[in-house]
C-alpha positions in Angstrom: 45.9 14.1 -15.6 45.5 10.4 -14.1 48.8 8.8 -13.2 50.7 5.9 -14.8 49.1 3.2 -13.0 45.7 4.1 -13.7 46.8 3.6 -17.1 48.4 0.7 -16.1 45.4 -0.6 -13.7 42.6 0.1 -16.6 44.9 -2.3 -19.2 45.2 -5.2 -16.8 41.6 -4.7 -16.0 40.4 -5.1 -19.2 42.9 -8.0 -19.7 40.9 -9.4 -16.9 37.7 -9.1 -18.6 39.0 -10.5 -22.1 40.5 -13.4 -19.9 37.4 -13.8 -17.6 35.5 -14.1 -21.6 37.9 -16.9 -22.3 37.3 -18.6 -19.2 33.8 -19.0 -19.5 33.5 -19.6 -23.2 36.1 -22.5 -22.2 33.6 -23.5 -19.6 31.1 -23.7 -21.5 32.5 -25.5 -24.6 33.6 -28.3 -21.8 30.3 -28.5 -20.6 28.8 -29.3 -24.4 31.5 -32.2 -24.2 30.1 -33.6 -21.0 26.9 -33.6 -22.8 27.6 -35.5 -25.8 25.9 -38.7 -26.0 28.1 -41.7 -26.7 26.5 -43.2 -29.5 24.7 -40.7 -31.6 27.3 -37.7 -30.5 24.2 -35.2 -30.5 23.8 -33.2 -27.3 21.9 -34.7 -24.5 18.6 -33.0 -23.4 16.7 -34.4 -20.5 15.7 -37.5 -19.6 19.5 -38.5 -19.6 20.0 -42.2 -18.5 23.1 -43.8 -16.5 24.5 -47.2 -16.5 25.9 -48.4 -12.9 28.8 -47.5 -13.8 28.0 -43.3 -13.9 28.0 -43.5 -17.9 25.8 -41.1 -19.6 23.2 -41.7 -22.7 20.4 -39.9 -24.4 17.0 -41.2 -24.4 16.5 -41.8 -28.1 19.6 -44.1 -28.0 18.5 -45.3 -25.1 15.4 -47.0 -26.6 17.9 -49.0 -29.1 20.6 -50.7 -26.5 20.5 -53.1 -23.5 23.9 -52.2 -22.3 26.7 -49.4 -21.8 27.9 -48.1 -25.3 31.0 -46.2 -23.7 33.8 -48.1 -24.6 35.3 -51.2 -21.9 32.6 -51.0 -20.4 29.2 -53.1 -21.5 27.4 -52.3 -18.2 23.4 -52.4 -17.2 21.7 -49.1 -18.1 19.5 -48.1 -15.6 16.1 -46.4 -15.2 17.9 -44.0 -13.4 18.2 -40.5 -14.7 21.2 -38.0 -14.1 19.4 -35.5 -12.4 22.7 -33.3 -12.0 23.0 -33.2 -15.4 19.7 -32.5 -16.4 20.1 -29.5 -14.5 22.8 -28.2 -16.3 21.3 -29.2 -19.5 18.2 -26.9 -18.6 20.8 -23.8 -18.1 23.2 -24.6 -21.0 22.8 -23.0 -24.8 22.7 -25.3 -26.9 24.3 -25.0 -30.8 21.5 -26.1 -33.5 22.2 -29.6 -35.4 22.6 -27.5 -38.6 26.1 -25.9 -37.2 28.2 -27.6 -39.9 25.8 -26.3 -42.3 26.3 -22.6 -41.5 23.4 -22.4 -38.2 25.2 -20.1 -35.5 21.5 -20.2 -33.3 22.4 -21.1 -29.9 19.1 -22.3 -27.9 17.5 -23.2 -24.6 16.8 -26.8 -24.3 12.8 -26.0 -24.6 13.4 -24.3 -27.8 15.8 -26.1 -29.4 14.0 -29.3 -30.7 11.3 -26.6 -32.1 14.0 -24.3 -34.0 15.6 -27.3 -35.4 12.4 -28.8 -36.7 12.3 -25.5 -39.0 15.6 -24.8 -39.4 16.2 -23.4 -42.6 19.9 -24.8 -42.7 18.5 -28.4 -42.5 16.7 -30.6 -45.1 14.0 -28.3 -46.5 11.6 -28.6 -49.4 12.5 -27.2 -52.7 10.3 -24.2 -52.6 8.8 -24.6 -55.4 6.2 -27.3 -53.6 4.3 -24.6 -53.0 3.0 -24.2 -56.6 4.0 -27.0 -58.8 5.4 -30.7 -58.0 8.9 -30.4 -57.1 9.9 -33.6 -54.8 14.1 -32.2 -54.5 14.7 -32.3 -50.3 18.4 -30.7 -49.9 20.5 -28.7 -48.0 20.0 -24.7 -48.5 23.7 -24.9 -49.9 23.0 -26.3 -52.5 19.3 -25.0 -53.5 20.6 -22.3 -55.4 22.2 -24.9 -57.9 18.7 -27.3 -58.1 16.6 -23.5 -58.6 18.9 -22.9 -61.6 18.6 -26.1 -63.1 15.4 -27.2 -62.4 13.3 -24.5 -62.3 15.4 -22.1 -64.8 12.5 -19.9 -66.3 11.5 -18.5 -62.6 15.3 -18.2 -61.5 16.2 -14.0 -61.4 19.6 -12.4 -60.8 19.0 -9.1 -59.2 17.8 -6.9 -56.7 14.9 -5.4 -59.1 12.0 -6.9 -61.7 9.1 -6.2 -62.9 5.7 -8.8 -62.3 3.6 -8.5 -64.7 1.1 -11.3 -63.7 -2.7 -11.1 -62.9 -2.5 -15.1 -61.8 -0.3 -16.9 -59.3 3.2 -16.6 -59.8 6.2 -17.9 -58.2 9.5 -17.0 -58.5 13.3 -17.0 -57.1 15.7 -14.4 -56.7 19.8 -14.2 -55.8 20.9 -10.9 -54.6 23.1 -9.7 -51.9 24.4 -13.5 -52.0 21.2 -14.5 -50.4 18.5 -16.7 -52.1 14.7 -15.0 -51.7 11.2 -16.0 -52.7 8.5 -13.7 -54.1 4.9 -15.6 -54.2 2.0 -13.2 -56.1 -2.1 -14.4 -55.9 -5.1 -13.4 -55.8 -7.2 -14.8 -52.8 -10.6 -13.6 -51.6 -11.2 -10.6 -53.6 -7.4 -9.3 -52.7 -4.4 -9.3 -54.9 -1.3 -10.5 -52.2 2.5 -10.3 -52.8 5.5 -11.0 -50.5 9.3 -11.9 -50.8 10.8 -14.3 -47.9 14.4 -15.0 -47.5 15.5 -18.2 -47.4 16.9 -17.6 -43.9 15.5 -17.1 -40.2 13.2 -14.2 -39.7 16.0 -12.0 -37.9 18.1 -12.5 -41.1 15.2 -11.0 -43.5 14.8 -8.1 -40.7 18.0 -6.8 -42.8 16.0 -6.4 -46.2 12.9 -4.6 -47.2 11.1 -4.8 -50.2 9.4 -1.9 -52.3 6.1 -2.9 -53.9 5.7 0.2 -56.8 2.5 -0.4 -59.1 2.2 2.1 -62.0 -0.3 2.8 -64.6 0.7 3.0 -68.7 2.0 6.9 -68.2 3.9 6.2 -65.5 3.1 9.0 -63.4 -0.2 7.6 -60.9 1.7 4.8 -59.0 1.1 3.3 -56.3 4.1 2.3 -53.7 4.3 0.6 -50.1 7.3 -0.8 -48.5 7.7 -3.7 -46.0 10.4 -5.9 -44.8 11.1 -8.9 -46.0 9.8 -12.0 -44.0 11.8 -15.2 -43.0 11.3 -18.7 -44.6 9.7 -20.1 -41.4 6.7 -17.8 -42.0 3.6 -19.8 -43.4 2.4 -16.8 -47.1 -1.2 -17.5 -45.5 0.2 -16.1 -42.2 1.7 -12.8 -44.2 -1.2 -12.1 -46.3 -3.8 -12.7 -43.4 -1.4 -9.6 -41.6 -1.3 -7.9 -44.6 2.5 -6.6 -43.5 2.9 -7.1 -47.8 1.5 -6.0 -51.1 -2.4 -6.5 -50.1 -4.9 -4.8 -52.5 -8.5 -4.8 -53.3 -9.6 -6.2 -56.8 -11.2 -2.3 -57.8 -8.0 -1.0 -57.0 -5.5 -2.9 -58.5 -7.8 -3.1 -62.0 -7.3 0.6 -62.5 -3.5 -0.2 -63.3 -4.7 -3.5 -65.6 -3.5 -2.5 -69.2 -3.6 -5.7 -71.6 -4.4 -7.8 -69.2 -0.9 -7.1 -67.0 0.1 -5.1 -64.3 3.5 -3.1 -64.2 4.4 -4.2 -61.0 7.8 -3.4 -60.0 9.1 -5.0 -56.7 12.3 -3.8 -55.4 14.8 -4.9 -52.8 17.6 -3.5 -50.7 19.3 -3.9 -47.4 17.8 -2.0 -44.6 
């Protein structure tokens, strides 16, 4: 049996580590401060400029003043860069642009510019724009709201439907509070099918989706499951892998009665 202060060492020890956490979290949260820029409040990535008086500045805002911007003090910006804290910059994890609309990434500066440009948490495209004109640009937010109004007929609550389409179709789902996108063609001789989620591509790791085609008795199906693929991902990209629905035109006729398929496309959480 260990002795009382073992006990009492392991508990202050671990106190330590939860402090030690705080420490560097508080560290590293003062750091993002020192990195503001003055005048558009974004974090500063290298090249960072100085004035002669040791003020700081990005190098987009940079391009658009002749002077300080910190406040009292109005002095000559220089060519000069900050090389000390371009340094740090390259070490520090920065939080995506998106934070206050629900981004927690936290990037490199070599990949953050690149994550933001596709960040599904910024202005994006109504989906739709992929089969019809649809010129909405919004936040993700609120695209569940523009998909119900505006594109109504192709708007599904639920984890399951049925596709009954031989011809492109396009349509959005709500389940598990999440917003996905199923896209159906045909394209070179292959019938393709896919569901993204309107999130990053570690997000739609969580879900799969079940692909079950049957013919009239029900009995000869085919089924194949995959996971469900994140918004950044081009469809051309996902049918080309052919990690999705992907079958030949003989194949998929045998299960053609009337002119439809009964194609029933399933989702769940992994």
């Amino acid at each position: 049996m260990r002795s009382k202060s073992y006990y009492q060492h392991a508990e202050t020890r671990d106190t330590c580590v939860l402090d030690m956490d705080d420490i560097t979290r508080s560290i590293l949260e003062d750091l993002l401060k020192d990195l503001e820029c003055p005048v558009c409040m974004e974090y500063m990535v290298p090249p960072i400029h100085l004035c002669t008086k040791g003020h700081n500045i990005c190098s987009k805002c940079r391009e658009g003043v002749q002077c300080c911007p910190t406040r009292i003090c109005r002095a000559k910006i220089l060519e000069t860069r900050n090389v000390a804290l371009e340094n740090i910059a390259r070490r520090q994890k920065y939080p995506c642009a998106n934070r206050q609309n629900g981004c927690l990434d936290l990037l490199s500066v070599e990949h953050i510019a690149k994550h933001q440009a596709v960040c599904v948490y910024g202005k994006m495209k109504c989906p739709f724009h992929l089969v019809e004109t649809c010129p909405c640009t919004g936040l993700k937010s609120d695209l569940k709201e523009h998909v119900k109004a505006a594109h109504k007929t192709y708007f599904l609550e639920g984890s399951k439907f049925n596709s009954p389409h031989l011809t492109l179709c396009f349509w959005m789902l709500f389940c598990f509070g999440e917003l996905f996108a199923y896209y159906f063609k045909k394209r070179d001789g292959r019938y393709c099918a896919a569901v993204q989620l309107i999130g990053t591509s570690s997000e739609a790791s969580k879900y799969k989706c079940e692909f079950t085609l049957r013919v009239a008795n029900g009995i000869e199906q085919i089924s194949k499951t995959f996971l469900v693929r994140g918004y950044s991902e081009e469809y051309e990209t996902i049918f080309n892998s052919r990690k999705c629905f992907n079958l030949d035109e003989e194949t998929v006729e045998i299960f053609v009665v009337d002119k439809k398929l009964n194609l029933d496309v399933q989702l769940s959480k992994v």
